[in-house]
PATIVEX-166128 format. One record per residue (C-alpha): residue in one letter; z, y, x. Coordinates in Angstrom, 2 decimals, padded with zeros to 5 digits, always signed. Layout:
N
[keza 'A', [Z, Y, X]]
...
END
This chain:
235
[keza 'X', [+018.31, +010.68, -013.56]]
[keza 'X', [+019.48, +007.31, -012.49]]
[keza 'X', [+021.87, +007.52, -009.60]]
[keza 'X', [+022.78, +005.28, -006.97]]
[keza 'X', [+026.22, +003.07, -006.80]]
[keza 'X', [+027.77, +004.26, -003.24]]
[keza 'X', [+025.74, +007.19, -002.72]]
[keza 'X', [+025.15, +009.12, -006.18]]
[keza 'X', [+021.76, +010.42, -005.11]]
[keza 'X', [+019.62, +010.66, -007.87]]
[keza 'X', [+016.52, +008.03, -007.39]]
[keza 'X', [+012.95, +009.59, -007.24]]
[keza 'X', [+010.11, +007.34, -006.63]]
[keza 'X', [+006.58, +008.57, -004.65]]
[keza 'X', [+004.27, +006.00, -004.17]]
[keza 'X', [-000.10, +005.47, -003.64]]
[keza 'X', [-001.49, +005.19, -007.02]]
[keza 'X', [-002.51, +001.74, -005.85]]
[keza 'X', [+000.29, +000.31, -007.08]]
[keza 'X', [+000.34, +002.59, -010.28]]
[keza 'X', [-000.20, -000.83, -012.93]]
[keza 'X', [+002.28, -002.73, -011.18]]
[keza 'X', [+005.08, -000.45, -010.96]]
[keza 'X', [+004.33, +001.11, -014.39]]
[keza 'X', [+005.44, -002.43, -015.50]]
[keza 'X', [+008.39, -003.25, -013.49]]
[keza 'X', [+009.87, +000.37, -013.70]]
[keza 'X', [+013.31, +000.53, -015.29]]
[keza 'X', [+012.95, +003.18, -018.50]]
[keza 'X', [+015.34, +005.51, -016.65]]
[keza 'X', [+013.07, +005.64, -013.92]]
[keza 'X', [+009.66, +006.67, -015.46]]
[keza 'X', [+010.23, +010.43, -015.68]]
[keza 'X', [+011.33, +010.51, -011.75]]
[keza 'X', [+007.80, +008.73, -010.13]]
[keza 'X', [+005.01, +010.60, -008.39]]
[keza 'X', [+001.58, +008.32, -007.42]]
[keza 'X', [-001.00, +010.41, -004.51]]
[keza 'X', [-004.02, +009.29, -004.40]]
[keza 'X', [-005.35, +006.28, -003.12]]
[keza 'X', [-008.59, +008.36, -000.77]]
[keza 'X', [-005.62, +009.33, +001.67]]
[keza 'X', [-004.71, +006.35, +003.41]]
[keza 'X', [-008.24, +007.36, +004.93]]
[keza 'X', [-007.54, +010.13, +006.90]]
[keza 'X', [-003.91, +009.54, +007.94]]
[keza 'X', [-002.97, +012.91, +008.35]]
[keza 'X', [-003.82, +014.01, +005.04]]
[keza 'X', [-001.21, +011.10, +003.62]]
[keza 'X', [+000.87, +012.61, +005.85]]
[keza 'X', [+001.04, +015.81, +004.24]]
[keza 'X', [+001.07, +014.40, +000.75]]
[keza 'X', [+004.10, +012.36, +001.07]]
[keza 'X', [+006.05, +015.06, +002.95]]
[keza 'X', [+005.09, +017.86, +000.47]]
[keza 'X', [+006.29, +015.58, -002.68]]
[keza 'X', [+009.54, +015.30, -000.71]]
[keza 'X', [+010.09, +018.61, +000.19]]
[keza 'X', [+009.09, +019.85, -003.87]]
[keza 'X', [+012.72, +017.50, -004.61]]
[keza 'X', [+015.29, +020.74, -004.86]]
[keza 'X', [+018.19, +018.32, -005.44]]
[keza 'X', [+018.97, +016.01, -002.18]]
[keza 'X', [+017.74, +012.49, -003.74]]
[keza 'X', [+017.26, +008.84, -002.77]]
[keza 'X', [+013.79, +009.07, -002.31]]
[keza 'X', [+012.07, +005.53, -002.56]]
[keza 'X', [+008.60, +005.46, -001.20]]
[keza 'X', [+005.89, +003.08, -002.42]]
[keza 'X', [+003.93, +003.12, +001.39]]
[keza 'X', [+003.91, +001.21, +004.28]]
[keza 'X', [+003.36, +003.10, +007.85]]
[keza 'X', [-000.28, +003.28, +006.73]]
[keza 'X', [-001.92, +003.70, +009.61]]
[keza 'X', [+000.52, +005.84, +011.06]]
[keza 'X', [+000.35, +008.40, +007.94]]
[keza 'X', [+003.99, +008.47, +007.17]]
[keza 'X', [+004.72, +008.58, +011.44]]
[keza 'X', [+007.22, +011.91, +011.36]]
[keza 'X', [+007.65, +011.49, +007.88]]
[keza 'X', [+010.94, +014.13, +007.95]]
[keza 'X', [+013.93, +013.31, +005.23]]
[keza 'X', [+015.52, +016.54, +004.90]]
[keza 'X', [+017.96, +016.64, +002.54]]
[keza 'X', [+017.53, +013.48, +001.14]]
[keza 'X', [+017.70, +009.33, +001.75]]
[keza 'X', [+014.09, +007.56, +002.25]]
[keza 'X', [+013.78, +004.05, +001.48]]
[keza 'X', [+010.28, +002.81, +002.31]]
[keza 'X', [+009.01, -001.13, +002.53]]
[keza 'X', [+008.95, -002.11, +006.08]]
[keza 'X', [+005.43, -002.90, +006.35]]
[keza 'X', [+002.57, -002.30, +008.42]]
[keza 'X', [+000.36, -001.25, +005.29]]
[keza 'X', [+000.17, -002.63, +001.71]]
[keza 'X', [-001.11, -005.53, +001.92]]
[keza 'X', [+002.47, -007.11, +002.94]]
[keza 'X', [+003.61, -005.31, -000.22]]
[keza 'X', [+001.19, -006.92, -002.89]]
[keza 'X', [+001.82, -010.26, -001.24]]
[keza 'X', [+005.30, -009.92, -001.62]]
[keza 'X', [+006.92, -009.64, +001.78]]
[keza 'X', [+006.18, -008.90, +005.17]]
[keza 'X', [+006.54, -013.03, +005.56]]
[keza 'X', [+003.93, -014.00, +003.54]]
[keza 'X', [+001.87, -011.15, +005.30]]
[keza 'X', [+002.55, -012.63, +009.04]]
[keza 'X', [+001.81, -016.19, +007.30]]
[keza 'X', [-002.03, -015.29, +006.16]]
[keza 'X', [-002.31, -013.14, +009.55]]
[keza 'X', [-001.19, -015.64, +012.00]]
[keza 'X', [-003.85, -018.22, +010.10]]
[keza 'X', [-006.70, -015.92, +009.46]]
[keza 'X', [-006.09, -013.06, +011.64]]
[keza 'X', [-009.80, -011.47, +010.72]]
[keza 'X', [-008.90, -010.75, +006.94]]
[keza 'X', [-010.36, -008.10, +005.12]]
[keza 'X', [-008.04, -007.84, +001.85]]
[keza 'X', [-008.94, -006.71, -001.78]]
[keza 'X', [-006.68, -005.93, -004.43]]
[keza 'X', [-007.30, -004.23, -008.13]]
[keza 'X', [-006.43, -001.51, -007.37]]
[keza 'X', [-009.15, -000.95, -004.33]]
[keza 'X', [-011.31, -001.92, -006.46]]
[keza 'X', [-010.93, +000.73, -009.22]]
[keza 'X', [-010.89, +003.10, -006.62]]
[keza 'X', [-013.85, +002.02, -004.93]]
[keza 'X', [-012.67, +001.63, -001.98]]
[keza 'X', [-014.37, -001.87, -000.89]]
[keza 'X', [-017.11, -002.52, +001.66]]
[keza 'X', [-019.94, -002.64, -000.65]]
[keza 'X', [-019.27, +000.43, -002.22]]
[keza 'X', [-018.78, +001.98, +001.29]]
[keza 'X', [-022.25, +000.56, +002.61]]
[keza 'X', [-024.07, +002.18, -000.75]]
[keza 'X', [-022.78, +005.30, -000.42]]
[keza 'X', [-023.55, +005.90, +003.00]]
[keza 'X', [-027.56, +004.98, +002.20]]
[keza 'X', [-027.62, +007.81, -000.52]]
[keza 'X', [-026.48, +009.38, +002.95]]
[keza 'X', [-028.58, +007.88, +006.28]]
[keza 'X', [-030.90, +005.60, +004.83]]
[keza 'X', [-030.90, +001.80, +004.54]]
[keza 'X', [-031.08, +001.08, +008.50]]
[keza 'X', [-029.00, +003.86, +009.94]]
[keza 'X', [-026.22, +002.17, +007.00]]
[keza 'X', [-026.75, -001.64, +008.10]]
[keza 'X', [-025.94, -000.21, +012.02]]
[keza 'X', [-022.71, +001.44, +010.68]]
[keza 'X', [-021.32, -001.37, +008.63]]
[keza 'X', [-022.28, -004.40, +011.40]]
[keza 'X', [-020.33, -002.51, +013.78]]
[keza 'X', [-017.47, -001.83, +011.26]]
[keza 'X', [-017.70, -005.41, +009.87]]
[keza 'X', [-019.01, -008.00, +012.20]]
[keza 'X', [-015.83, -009.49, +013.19]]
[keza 'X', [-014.26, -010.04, +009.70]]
[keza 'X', [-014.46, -014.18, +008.67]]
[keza 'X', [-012.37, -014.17, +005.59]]
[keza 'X', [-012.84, -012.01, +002.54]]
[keza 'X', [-009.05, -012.48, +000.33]]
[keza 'X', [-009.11, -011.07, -002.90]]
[keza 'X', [-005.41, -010.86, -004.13]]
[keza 'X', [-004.50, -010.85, -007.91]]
[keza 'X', [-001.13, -011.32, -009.46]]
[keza 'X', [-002.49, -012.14, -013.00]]
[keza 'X', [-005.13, -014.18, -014.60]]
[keza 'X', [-006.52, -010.60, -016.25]]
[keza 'X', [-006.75, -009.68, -013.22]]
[keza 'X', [-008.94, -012.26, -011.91]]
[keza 'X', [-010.93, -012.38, -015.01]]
[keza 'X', [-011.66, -009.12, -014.53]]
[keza 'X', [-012.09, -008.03, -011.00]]
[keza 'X', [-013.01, -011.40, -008.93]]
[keza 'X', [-016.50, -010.75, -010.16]]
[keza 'X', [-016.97, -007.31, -008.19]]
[keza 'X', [-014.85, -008.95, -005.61]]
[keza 'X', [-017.04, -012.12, -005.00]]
[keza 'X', [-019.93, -009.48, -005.40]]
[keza 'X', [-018.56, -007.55, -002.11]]
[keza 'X', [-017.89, -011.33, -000.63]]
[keza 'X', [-021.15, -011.88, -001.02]]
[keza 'X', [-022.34, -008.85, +000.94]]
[keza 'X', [-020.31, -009.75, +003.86]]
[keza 'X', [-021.58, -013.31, +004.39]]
[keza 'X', [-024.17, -011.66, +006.07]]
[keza 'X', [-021.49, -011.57, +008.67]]
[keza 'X', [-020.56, -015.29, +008.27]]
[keza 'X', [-016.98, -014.01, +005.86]]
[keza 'X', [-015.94, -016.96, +003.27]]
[keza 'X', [-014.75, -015.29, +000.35]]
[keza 'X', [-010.78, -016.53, -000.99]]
[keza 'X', [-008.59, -015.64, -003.84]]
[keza 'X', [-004.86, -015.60, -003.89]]
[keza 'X', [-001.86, -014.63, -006.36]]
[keza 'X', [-000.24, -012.19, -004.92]]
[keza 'X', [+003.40, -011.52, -005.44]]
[keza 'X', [+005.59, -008.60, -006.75]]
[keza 'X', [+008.68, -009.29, -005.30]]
[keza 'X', [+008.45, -006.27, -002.68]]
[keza 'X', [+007.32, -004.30, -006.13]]
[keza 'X', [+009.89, -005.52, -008.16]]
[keza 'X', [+012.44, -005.03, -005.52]]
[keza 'X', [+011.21, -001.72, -004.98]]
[keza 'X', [+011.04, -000.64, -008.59]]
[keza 'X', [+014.46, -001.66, -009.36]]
[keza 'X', [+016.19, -000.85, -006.36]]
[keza 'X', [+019.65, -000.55, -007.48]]
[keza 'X', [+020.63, +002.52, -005.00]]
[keza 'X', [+023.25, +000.48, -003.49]]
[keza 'X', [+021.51, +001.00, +000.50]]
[keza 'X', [+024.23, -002.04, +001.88]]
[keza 'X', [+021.31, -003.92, -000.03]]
[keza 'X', [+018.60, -003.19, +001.30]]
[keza 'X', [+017.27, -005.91, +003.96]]
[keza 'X', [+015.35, -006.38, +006.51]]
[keza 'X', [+011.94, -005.76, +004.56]]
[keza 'X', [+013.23, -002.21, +003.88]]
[keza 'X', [+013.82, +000.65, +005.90]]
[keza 'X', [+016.46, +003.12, +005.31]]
[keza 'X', [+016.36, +006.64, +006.90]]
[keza 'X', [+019.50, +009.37, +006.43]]
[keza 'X', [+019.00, +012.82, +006.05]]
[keza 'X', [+018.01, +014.91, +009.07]]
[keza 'X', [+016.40, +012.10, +010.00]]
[keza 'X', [+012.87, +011.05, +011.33]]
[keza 'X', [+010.76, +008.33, +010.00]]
[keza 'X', [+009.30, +006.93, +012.84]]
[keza 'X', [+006.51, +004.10, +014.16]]
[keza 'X', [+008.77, +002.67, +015.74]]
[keza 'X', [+011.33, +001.57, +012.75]]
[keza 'X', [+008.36, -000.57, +011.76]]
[keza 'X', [+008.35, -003.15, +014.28]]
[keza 'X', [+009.66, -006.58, +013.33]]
[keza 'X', [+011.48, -008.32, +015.89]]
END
């Protein structure tokens, strides 16, 4: 296992399966073996993500630098406990921050488009998007009992951003994405793409272990220690 430079934890990464492609390509080799990805359906009930990411730490026998590939999530890692080991999770409200590639560039499109609903690949593949959400709920209530639902859910939203960090990734996915933009200028929502960044990722995937490094985009919580709501806010 790789080990860290003042603390000679060994490094074990858990992180949502949405950023499986990225990380899978900016993972140092001694790394692979030591990475768990949940799934991406639990950011929906908070709770449930919760319980994910706690049991994956507690399943680590050997005290570790665990290095978490979340943000709070909608309060789903709130209470996260340590344990035995070291967490060090991207201080960010959600992922979004992450795939643009710092909590920055995340304030920057917030403050100028506050009512952003964001898209990435990897919500795509999952089929988590608001198209996908609107069909399956009229195999469920029907076409009118649906459109109520989603104009309540989605009336607000003016800006659909689809975020890609290659040209593949355009290529293939803006389609579906433009296709879901399209369903939500019902609503009046412009549809946008941006390249995305993976500085958070890359900094993330090869943290070095050395936790005097870690900045202000990362959190870093000790053993018998309580990842909290709180730790989140940026001042």
């Amino acid at each position: 296992m790789k080990t860290t430079k003042n603390t000679q934890l060994p490094v074990v990464l858990v992180a949502c399966a949405v950023f499986k492609n990225l990380l899978e390509n900016l993972l140092p080799s001694d790394l692979r073996a030591d990475v768990t990805f949940l799934d991406y359906g639990l950011h929906s009930i908070p709770k449930n993500l919760k319980t994910a990411v706690q049991e994956a730490l507690d399943s680590i026998e050997v005290p570790s630098l665990m290095v978490l590939g979340y943000g709070l999530c909608g309060n789903g890692l709130d209470g996260i406990q340590a344990g035995k080991h070291t967490l060090l999770i991207p201080r960010a409200d959600d992922c979004i921050a992450i795939f643009l590639g710092s909590y920055a560039a995340y304030r920057r499109e917030f403050d100028a488009n506050p009512g952003t609903y964001y898209l990435t690949k990897g919500w795509l593949e999952s089929g988590s998007d608001p198209l996908r959400e609107y069909e399956k709920m009229v195999e469920k209530y029907g076409r009118e009992t649906s459109n109520w639902l989603m104009n309540v859910q989605y009336q607000h939203y003016k800006r659909l951003l689809f975020v890609a960090h290659t040209q593949a990734d355009i290529d293939e996915y803006a389609p579906r994405a433009q296709q879901v933009g399209e369903y939500m200028s019902q609503w009046g929502v412009r549809y946008e793409e941006i390249r995305g960044s993976e500085n958070y990722l890359r900094q993330l995937a090869k943290f070095s272990g050395d936790l005097d490094s870690a900045d202000d985009d990362f959190l870093v919580v000790h053993p018998g220690s309580e990842l909290t709501q709180r730790m989140f806010i940026h001042l």
